[in-house]
PyMOL commands that place a pseudoatom at each C-alpha (Angstrom):
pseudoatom trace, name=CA, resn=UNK, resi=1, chain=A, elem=C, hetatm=0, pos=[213.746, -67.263, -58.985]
pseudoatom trace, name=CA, resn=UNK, resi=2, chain=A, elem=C, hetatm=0, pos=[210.843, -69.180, -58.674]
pseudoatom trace, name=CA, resn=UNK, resi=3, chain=A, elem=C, hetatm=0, pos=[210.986, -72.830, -58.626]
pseudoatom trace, name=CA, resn=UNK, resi=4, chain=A, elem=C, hetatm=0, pos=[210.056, -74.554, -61.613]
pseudoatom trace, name=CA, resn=UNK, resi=5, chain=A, elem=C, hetatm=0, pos=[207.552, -77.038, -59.921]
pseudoatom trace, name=CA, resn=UNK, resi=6, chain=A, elem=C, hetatm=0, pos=[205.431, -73.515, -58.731]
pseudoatom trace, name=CA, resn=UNK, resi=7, chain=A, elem=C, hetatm=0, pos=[206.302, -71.830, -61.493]
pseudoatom trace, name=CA, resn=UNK, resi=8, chain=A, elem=C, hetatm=0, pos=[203.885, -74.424, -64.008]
pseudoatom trace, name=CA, resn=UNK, resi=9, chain=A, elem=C, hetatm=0, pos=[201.405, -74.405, -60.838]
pseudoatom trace, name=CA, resn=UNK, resi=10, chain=A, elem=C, hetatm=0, pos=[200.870, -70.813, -60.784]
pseudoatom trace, name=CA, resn=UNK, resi=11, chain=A, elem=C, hetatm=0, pos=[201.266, -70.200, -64.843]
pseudoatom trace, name=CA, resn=UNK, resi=12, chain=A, elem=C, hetatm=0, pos=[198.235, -73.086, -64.132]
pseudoatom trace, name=CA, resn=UNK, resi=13, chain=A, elem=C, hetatm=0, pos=[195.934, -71.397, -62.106]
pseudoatom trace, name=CA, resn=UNK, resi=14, chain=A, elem=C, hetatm=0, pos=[196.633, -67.546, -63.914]
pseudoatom trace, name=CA, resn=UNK, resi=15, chain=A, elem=C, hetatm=0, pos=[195.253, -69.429, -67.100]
pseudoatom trace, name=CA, resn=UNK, resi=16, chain=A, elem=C, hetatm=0, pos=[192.079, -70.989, -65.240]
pseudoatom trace, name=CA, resn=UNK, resi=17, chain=A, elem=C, hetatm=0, pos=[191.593, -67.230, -63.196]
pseudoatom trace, name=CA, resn=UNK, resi=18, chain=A, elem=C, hetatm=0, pos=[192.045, -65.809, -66.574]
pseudoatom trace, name=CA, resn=UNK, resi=19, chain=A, elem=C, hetatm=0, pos=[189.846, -67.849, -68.143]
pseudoatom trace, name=CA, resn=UNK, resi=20, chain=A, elem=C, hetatm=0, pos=[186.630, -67.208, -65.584]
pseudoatom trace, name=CA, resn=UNK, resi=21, chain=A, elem=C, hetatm=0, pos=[187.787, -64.215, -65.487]
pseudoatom trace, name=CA, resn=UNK, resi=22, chain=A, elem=C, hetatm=0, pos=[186.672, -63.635, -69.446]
pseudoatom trace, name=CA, resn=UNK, resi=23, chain=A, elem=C, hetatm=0, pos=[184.053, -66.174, -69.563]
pseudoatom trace, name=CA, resn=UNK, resi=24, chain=A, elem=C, hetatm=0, pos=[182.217, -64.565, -66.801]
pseudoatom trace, name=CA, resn=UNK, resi=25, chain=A, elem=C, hetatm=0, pos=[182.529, -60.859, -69.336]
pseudoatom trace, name=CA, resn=UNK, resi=26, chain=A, elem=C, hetatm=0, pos=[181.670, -62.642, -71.811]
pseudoatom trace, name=CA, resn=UNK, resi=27, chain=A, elem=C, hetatm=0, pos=[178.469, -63.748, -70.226]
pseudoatom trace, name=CA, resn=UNK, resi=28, chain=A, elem=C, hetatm=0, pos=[177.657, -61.186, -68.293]
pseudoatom trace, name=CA, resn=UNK, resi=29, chain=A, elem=C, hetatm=0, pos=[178.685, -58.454, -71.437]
pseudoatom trace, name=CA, resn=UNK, resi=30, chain=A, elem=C, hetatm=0, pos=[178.557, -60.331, -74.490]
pseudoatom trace, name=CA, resn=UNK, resi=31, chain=A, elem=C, hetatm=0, pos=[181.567, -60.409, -77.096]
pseudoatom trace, name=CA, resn=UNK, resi=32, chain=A, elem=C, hetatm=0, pos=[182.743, -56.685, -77.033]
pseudoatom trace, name=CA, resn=UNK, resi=33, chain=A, elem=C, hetatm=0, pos=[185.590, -55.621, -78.731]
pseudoatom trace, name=CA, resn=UNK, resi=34, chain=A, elem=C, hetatm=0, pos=[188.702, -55.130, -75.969]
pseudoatom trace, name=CA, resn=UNK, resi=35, chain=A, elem=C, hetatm=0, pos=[189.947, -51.961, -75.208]
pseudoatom trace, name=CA, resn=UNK, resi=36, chain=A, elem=C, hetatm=0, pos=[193.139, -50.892, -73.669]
pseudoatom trace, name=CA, resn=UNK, resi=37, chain=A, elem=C, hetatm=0, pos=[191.179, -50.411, -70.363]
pseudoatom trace, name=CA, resn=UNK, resi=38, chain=A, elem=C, hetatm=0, pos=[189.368, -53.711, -70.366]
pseudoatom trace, name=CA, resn=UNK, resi=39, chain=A, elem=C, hetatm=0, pos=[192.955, -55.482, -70.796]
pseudoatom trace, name=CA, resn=UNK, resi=40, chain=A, elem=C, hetatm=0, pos=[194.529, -53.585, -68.179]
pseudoatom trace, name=CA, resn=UNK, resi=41, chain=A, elem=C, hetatm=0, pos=[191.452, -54.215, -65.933]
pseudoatom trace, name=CA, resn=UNK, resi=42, chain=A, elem=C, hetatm=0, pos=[191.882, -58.118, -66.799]
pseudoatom trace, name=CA, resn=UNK, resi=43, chain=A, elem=C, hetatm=0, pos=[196.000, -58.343, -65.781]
pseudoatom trace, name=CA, resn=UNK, resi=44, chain=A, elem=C, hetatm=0, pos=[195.151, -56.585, -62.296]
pseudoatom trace, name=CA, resn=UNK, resi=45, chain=A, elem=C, hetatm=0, pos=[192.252, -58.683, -61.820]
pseudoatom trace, name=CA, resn=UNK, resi=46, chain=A, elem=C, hetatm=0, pos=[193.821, -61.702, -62.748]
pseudoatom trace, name=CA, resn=UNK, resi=47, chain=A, elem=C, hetatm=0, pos=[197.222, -60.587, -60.781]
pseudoatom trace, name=CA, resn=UNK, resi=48, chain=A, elem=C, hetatm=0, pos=[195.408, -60.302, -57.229]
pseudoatom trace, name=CA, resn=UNK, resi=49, chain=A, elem=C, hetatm=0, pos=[193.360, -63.563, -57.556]
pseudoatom trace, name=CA, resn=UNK, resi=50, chain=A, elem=C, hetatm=0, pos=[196.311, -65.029, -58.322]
pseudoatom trace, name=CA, resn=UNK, resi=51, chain=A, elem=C, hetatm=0, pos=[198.188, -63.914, -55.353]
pseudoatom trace, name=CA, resn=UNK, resi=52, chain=A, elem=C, hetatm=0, pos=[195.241, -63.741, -52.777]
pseudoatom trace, name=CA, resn=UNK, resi=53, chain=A, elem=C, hetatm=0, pos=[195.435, -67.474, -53.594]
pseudoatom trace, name=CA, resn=UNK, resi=54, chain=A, elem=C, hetatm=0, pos=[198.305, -68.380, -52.631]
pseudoatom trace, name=CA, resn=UNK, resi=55, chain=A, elem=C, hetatm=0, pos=[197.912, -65.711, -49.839]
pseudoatom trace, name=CA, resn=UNK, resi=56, chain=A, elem=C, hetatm=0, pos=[195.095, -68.575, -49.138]
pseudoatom trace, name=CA, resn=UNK, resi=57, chain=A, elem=C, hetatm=0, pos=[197.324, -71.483, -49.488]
pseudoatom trace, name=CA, resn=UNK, resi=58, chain=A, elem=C, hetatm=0, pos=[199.841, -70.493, -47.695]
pseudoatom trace, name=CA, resn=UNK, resi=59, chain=A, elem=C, hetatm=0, pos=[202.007, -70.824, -50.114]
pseudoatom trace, name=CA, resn=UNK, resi=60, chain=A, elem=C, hetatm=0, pos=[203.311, -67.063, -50.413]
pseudoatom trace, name=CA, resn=UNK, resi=61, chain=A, elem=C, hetatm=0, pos=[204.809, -67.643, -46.800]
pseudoatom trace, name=CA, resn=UNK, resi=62, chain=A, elem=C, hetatm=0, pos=[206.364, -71.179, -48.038]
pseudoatom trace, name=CA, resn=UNK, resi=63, chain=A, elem=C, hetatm=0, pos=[208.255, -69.626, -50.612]
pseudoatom trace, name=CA, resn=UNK, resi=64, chain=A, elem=C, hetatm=0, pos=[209.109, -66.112, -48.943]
pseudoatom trace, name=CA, resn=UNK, resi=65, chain=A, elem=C, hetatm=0, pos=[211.074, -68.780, -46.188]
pseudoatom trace, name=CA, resn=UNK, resi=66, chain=A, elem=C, hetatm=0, pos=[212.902, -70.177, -50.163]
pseudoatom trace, name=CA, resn=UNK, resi=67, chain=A, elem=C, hetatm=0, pos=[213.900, -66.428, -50.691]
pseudoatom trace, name=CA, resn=UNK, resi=68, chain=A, elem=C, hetatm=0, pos=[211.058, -65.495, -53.228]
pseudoatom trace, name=CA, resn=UNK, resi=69, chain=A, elem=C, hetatm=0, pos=[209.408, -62.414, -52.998]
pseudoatom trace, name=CA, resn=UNK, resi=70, chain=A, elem=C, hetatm=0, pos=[205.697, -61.783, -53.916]
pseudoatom trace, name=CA, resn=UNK, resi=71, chain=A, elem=C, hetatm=0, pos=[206.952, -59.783, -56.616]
pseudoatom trace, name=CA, resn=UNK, resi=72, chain=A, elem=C, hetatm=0, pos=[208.720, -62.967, -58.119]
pseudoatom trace, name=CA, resn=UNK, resi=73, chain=A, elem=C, hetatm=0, pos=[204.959, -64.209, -57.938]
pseudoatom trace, name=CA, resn=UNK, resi=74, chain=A, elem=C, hetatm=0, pos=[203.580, -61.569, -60.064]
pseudoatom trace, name=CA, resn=UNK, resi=75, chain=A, elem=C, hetatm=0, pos=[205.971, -60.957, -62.502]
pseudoatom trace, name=CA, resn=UNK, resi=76, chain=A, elem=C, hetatm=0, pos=[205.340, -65.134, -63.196]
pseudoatom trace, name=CA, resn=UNK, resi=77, chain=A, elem=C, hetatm=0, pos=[201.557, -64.610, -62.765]
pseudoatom trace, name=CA, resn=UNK, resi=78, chain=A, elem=C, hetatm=0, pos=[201.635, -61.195, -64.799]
pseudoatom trace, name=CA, resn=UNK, resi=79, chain=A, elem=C, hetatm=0, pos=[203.782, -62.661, -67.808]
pseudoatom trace, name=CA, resn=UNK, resi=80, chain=A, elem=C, hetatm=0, pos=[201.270, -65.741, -68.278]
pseudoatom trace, name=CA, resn=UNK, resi=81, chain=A, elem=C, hetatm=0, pos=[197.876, -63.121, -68.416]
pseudoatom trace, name=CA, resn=UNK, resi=82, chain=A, elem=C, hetatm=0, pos=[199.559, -60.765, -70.635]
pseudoatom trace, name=CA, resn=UNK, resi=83, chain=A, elem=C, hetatm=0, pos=[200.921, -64.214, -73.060]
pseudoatom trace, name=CA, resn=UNK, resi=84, chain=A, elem=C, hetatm=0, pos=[197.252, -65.405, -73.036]
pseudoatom trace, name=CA, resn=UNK, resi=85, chain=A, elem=C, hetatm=0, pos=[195.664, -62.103, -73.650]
pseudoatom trace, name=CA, resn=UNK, resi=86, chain=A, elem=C, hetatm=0, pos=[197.599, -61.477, -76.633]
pseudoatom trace, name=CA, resn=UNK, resi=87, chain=A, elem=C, hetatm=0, pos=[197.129, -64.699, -77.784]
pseudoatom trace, name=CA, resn=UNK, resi=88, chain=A, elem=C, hetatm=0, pos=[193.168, -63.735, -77.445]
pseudoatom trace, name=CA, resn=UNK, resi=89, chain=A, elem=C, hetatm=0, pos=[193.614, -60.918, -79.350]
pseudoatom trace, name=CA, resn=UNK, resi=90, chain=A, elem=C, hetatm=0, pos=[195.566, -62.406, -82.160]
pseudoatom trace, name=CA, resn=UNK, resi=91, chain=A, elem=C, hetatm=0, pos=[193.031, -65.630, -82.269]
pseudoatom trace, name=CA, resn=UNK, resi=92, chain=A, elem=C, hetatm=0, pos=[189.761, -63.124, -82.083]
pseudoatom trace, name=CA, resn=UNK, resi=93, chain=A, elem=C, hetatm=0, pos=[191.816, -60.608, -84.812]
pseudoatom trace, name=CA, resn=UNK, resi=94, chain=A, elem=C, hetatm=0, pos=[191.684, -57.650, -82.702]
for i in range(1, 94): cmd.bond("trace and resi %d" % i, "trace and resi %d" % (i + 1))
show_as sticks, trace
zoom trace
């Protein structure tokens, strides 16, 4: 299990990656409506930044020596996209 302290950190940065992440398709596409593809598209997108970042940080390797796998990273990082994406969709009414 991920500690709680990087738990909030990387529930943190999945909302800010998530965030450019749509405000950059937003920008560059204007306000479509989101298909099953697009939100699909958005988790993996928003799953690898996530974990090439702490690939970056070095952090990955500081918590594979606490026993967590990079799996345990994703699941965290994968849960917070798909909570904010359906909170899109129910705030946008799609």
């Amino acid at each position: 299990m991920l500690p709680w302290r990087y738990t909030a950190i990387f529930i943190w940065r999945t909302f800010l990656i998530w965030l450019c992440l749509h405000a950059l398709t937003a920008i560059q596409g204007g306000f479509r409506a989101f298909a099953l593809k697009a939100f699909l598209l958005a988790l993996a997108a928003t799953v690898a930044v996530a974990l090439l970042d702490a690939e970056r940080r070095n952090e990955r390797r500081y918590l594979a020596n606490l026993g967590v796998s990079r799996v345990g990273i994703g699941v965290v990082v994968l849960v917070a996209a798909v909570i904010l994406e359906a909170l899109m969709h129910v705030s946008i009414g799609s």
